[in-house]
N, C-alpha and C positions, 0 to 999 in steps of 0.2 A: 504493500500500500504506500509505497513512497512517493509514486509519479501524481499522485490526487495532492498530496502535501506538500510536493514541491509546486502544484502549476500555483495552486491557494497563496504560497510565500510569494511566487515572485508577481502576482496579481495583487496583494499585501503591500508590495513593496514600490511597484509603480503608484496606487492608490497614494501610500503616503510619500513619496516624490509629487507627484500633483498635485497632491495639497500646498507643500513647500514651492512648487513652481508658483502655483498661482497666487498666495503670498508674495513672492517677490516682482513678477511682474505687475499684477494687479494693485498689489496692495491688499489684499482680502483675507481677512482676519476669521471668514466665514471660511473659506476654501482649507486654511492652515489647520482651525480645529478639526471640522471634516472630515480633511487627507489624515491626518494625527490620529483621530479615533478609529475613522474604521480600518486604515493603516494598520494601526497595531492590534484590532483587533483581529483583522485577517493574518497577522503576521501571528497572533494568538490561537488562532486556529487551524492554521499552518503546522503550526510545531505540534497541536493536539493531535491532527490527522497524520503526521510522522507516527505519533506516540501510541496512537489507538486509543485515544481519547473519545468517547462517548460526546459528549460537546462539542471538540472540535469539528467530529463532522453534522453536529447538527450548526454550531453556528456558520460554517465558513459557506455554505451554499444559503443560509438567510442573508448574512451580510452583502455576499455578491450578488444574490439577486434584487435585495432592497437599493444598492448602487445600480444594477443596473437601468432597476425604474423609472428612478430620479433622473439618470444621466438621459434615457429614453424620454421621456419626459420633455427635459428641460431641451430636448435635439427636434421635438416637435414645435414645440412653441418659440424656440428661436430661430431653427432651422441653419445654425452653425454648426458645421464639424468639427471645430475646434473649441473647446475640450469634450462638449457635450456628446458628438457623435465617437468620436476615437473611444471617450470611456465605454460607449453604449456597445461599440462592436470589441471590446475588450473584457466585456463583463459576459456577453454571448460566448464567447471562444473558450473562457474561463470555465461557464454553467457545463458546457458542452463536455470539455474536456476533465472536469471536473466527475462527472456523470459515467462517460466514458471510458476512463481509467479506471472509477473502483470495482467494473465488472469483472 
């Protein structure tokens, strides 16, 4: 079960980089907490689904699909690809593969 834990860490890990990016270019204080929580939460649930942790794999596929929502979401009503659509087809590939691997 390593390949479901590793895709979770490094979709964990872009999350919280985009948060930090959008902080720095934006200035958005809303982006940093964001990218920071569920950042390390997916990075928390990352290491549980390494671990065989009963939670990590129930949180790591809520978190990722409540991000991808949001990012779905917020790629409808703006209709920018940038960050909105990039996260929404990064959060798909994530669910996908995520799904995928632990058969």
């Amino acid at each position: 079960m390593r390949a479901p834990g590793i895709v979770i860490l490094v979709y964990g890990l872009l999350v919280l980089v985009g948060g930090i990016v959008g902080y720095t270019t934006a200035e958005s204080m809303a982006s940093l907490i964001a990218g920071g929580v569920f950042g390390l939460g997916l990075l928390a649930s990352g290491v549980g689904v390494l671990r065989g942790k009963d939670m990590g794999f129930l949180m790591a596929p809520i978190l990722t699909v409540l991000l991808t929502m949001f990012f779905g979401y917020r790629l409808v009503q703006g209709g920018e690809f940038m960050p909105s659509g990039l996260m929404t087809a990064l959060g798909l590939v994530t669910v996908i593969l995520y799904f995928t691997l632990r058969r």
